[in-house]
C-alpha positions as MATLAB code, in Angstrom:
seq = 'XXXXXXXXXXXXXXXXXXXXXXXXXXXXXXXXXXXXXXXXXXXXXXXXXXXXXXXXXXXXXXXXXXXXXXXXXXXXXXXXXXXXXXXXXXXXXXXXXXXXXXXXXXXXXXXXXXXXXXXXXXXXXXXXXXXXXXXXXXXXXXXXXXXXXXXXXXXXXXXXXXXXXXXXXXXXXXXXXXXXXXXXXXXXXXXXXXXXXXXXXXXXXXXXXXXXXXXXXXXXXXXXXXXXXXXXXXXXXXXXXXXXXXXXXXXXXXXXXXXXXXXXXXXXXXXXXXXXXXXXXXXXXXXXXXXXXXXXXXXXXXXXXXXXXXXXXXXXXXXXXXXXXXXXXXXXXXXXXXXXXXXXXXXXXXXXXXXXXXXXXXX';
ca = [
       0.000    0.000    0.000;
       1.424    3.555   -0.663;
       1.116    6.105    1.832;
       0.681    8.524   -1.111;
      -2.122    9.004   -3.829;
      -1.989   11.186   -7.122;
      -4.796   13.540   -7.647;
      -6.345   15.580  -10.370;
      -8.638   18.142   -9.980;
     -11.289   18.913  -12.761;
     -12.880   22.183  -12.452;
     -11.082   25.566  -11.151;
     -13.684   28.010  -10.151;
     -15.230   29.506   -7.309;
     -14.825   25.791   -5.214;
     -12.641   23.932   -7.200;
      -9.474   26.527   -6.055;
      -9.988   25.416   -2.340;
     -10.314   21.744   -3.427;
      -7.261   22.780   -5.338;
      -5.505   24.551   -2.395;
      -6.088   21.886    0.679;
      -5.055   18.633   -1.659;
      -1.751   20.865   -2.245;
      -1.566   21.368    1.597;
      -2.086   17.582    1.949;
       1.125   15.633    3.162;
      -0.260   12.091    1.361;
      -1.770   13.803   -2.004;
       0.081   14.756   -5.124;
      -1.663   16.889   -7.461;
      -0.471   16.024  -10.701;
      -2.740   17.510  -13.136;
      -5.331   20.346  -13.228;
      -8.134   20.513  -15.416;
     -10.399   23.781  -16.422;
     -11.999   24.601  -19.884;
     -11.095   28.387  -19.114;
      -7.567   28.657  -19.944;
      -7.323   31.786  -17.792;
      -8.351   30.154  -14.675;
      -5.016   27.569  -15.890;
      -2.808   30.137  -15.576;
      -4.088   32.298  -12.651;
      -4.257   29.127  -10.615;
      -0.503   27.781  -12.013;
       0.569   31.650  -10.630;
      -1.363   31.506   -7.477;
       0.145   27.972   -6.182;
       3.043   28.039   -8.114;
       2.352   24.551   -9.516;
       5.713   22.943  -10.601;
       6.323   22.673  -14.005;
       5.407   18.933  -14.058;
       1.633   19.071  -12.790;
      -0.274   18.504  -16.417;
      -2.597   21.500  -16.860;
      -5.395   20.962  -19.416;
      -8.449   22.276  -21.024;
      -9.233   18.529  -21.840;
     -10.305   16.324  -19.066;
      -9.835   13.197  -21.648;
      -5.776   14.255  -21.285;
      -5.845   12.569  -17.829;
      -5.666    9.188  -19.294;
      -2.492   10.461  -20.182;
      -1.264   11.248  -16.658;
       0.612    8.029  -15.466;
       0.301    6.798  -12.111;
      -2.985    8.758  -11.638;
      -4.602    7.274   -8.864;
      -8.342    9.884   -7.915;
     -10.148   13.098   -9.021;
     -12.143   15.756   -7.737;
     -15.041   17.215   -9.542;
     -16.044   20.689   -8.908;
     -18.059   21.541  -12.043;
     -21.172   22.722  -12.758;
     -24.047   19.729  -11.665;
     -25.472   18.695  -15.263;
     -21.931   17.341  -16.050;
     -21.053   15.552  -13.287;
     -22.582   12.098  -14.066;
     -20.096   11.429  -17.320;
     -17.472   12.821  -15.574;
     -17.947   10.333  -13.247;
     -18.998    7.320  -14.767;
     -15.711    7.871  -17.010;
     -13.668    7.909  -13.853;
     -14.748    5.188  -12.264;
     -14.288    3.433  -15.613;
     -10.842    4.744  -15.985;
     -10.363    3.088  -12.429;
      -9.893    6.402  -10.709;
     -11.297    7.343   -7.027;
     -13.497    9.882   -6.872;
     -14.439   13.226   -4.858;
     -17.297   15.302   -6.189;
     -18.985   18.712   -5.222;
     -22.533   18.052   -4.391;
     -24.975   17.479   -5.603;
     -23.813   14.011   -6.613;
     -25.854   14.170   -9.688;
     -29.368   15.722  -10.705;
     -31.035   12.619  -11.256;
     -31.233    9.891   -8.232;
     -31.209    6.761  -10.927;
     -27.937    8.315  -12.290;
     -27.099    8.659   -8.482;
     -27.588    4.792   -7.587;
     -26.096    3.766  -10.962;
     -22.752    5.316  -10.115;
     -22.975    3.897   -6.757;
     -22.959    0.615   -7.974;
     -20.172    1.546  -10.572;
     -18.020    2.273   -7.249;
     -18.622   -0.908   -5.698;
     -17.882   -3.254   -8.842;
     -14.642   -1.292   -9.422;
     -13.740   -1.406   -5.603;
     -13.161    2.448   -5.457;
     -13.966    5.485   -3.623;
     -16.924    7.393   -4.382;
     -17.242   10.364   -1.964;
     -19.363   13.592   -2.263;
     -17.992   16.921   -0.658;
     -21.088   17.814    1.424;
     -19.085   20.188    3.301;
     -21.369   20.820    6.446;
     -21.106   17.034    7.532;
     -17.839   17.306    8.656;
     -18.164   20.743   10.174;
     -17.459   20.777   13.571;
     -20.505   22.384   14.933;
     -22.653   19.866   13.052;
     -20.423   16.952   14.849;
     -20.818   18.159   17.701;
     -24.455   18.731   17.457;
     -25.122   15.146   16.450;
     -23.913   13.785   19.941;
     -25.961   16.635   21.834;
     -29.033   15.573   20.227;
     -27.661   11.510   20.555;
     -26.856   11.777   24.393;
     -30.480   13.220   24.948;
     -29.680   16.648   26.108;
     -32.819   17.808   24.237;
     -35.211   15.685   25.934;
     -37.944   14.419   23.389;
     -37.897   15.769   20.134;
     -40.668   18.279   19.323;
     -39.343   19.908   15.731;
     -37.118   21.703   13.417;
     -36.662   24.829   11.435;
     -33.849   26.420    9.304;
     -33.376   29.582    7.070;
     -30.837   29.770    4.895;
     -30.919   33.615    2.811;
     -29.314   35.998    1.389;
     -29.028   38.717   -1.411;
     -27.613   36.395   -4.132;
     -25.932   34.888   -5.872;
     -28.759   34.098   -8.174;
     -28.692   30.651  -10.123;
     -29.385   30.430  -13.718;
     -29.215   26.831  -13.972;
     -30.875   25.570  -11.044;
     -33.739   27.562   -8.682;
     -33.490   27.957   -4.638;
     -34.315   24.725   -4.129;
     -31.866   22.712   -5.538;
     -28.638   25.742   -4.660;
     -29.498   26.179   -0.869;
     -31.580   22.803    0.493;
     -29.128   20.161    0.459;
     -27.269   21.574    3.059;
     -29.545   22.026    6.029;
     -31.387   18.445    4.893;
     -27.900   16.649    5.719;
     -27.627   17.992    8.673;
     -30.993   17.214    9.955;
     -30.709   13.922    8.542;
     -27.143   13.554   10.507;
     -28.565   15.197   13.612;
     -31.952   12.984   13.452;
     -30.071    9.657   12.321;
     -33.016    9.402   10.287;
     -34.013   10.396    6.962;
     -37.230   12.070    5.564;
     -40.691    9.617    4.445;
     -42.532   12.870    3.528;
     -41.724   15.921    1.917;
     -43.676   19.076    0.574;
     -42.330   22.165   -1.133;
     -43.874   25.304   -1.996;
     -42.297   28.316   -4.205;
     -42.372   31.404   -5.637;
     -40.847   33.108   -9.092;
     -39.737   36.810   -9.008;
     -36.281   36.973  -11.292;
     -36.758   34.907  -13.773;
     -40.202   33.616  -14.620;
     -43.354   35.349  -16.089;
     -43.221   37.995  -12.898;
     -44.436   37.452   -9.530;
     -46.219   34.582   -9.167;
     -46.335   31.253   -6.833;
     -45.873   27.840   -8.678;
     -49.040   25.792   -8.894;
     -49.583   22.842  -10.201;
     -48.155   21.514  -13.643;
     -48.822   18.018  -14.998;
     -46.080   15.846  -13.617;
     -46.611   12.089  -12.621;
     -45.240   10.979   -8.943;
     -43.224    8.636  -10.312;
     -41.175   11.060  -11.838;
     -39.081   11.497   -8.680;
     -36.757    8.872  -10.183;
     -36.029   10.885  -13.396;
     -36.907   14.398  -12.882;
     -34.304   17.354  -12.458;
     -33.777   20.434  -11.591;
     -37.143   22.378  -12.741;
     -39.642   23.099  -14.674;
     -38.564   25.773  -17.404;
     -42.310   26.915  -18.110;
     -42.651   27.528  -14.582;
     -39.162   29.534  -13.905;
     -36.491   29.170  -11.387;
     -38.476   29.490   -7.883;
     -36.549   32.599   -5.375;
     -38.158   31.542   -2.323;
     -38.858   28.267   -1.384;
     -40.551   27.169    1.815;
     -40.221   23.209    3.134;
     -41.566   20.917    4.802;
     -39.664   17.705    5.799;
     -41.512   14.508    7.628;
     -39.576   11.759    9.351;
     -40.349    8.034   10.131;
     -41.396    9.120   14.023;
     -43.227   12.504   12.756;
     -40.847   14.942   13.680;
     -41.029   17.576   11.474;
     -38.415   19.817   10.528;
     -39.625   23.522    8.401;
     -37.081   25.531    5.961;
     -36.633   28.681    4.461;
     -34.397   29.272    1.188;
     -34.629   32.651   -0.623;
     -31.936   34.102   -2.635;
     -32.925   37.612   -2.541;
     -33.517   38.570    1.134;
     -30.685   41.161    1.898;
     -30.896   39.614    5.401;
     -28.035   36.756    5.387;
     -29.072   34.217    7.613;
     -27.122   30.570    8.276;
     -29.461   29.060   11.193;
     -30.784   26.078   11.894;
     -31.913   24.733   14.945;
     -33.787   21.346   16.880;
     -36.170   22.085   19.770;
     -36.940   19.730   22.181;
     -38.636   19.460   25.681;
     -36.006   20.648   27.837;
     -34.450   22.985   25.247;
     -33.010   23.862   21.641;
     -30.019   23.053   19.847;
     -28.908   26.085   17.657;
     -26.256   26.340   14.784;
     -25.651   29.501   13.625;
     -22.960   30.234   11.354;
     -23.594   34.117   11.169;
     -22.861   34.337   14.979;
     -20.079   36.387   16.404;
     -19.975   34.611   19.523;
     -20.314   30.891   18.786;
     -21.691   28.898   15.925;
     -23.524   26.700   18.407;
     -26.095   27.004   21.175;
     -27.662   25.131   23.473;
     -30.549   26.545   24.767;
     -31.868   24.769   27.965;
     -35.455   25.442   29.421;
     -38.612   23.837   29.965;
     -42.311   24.395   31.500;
     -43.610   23.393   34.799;
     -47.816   23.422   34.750;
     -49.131   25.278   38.124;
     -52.842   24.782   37.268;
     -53.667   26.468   34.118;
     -50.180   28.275   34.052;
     -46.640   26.902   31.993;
     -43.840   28.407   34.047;
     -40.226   28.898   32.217;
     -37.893   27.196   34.600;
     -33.918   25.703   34.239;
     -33.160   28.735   31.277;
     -29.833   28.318   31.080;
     -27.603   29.047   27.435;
     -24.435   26.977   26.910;
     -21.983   28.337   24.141;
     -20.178   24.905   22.905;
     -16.849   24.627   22.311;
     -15.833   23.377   18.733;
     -12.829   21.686   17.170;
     -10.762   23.756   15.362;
     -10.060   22.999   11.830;
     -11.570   23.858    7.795;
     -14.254   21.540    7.112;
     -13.144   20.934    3.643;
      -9.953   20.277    4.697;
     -11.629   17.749    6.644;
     -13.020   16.515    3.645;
     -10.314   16.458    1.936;
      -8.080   14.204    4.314;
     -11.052   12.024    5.365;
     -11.270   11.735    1.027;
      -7.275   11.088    0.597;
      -7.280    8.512    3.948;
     -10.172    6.383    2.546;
      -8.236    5.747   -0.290;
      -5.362    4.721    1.461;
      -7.022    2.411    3.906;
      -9.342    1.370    0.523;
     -12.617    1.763    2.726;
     -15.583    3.770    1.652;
     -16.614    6.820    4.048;
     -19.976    6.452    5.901;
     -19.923    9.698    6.287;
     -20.738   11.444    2.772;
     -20.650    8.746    0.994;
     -22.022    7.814   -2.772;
     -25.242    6.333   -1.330;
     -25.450    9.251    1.446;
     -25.265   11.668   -1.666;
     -28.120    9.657   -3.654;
     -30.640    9.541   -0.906;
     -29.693   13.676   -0.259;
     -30.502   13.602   -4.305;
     -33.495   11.483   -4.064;
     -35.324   14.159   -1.301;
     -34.297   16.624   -3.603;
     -36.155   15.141   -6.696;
     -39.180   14.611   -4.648;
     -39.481   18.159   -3.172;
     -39.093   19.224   -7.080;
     -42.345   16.773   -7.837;
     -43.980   18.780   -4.897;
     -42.961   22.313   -5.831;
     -44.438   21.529   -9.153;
     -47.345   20.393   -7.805;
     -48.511   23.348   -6.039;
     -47.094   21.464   -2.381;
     -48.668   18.376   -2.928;
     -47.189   15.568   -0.313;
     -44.659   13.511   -2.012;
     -43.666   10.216    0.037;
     -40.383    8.653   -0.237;
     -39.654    4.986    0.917;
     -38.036    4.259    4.735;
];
């Protein structure tokens, strides 16, 4: 076994560079070719890192087959191209990282998952948040009982841009807070509704009702519906196997920026919130006592957490590079973790389309 792997990473832009910057940083990974269609981004990235002369920089992602001893990739281009990227990786025999979502479509999802396990390799999907340390830490408050019984969840997730032309609200902003409820909960959603509304770029200000779109479509549809437009504000509604119910905001063009997310339960609330000076995450203790007719506050108490330090993509990024070595596949943020995360997805897109109809996915 060797304690190093060569890496290529396809796709410079916005989140590609820090993919590009921590597998530099990483004592077991050799990046040994860099691939971009935007010749610019080449060269500003070849300046920026000072990549040695030998790493392979290409507009071509075909040129890797070129590359010898190449041993993974990471994928950090735009979501509609990530399932041949893929599939020709795995084919090609090479491990792979990709930027969520996994795919668009959850039978591409499950077919590539199955790729991965015939060929023995990593498949991995860089949902960030999962290996943030407030989100690990939140998983064993809400394990150890510190909440008491569960009662429900909410999250908003806003801000003034940037505004998606290939892909509404939904799909940009939802994936994150539904992995960490699922990864808080343990549990994943059996029920989901969606409801939406189009002010940018749609036929002006109107909410999406209903459009003729079988159920059984979750297995096949995408992103949207272009007749309807490319929903701003999205409001959801997730169901789990013991009927707790967790409620989200997305909009992309509130000028309030909010990160927050939070469980409560019947002695208190669990509260991440990145936007916070102070700490990231809260627990909130507090609970009623009845006196007749009356529900008295008592036990208030806050408790800033301490966190881990450490970048969660870095995390990624080792926990990626260490799999490999060790050749075992991550539970955490894994192919199949990605599918299901793509699966809720589709189905919230059947019920956005159809006005908030319930949409019920399988335990």
């Amino acid at each position: 076994m060797t304690n190093q792997i060569k890496i290529a990473v396809i796709g410079v832009g916005r989140w590609g560079v820090h993919l590009l910057r921590n597998f530099l940083a990483h004592p077991q990974a050799s990046v040994v070719a860099v691939v971009d269609p935007h010749p610019e981004r080449l060269a500003a990235v070849k300046q920026q890192f000072s990549l040695d002369e030998n790493v392979v920089l290409t507009t071509q992602w075909q040129d890797l087959k070129q590359v010898l001893g190449l041993t993974a990739v990471a994928i950090a281009t735009p979501a509609n191209t990530h399932y041949a990227l893929i599939q020709n990786a795995l084919q090609q025999g090479y491990d792979v990282l990709a930027e969520k979502p996994l795919t668009l479509d959850p039978a591409q999802c499950r077919e590539l998952c199955q790729l991965a396990e015939q060929h023995h390799l990593i498949l991995m999907v860089d949902h960030t948040y999962l290996f943030h340390p407030a989100v690990e830490r939140g998983q064993t408050v809400v394990k150890a009982g510190k909440l008491g019984d569960l009662r429900y969840g909410y999250a908003t997730r806003t801000h003034l841009g940037p505004v998606r032309q290939d892909v509404d609200a939904l799909w940009d902003l939802a994936i994150h807070d539904i992995a960490i409820f699922n990864t808080w909960l343990g549990q994943s959603p059996v029920k989901v509704q969606a409801t939406g509304t189009v002010w940018l770029q749609g036929e002006g200000s109107r909410e999406l009702t209903h459009s003729p779109l079988p159920t059984d479509a979750i297995n096949r549809v995408s992103t949207h519906s272009p007749s309807q437009g490319l929903a701003d504000l999205v409001w959801l509604t997730l169901t789990y196997p013991d009927n707790f119910q967790a409620y989200i905001h997305l909009c992309w063009l509130n000028p309030d920026k909010q990160r927050r997310l939070g469980i409560v339960g019947s002695l208190g609330s669990l509260i991440f919130d990145e936007m916070s000076r102070s700490s990231p995450l809260t627990l909130l203790h507090g609970e009623f006592e009845q006196h007749g007719n009356q529900f008295i506050p008592v036990n208030q108490s806050q408790v800033m957490l301490e966190l881990e330090l450490g970048e969660p993509l870095q995390r990624v990024c080792d926990r990626f590079v260490v799999s490999i070595l060790n050749n075992s596949p991550p539970e955490v943020s894994s192919g199949w973790v990605g599918t299901q995360l793509v699966e809720i997805l589709a189905a919230l897109t059947v019920s956005l389309r159809e006005g908030g109809k319930p949409v019920f996915l399988s335990k």
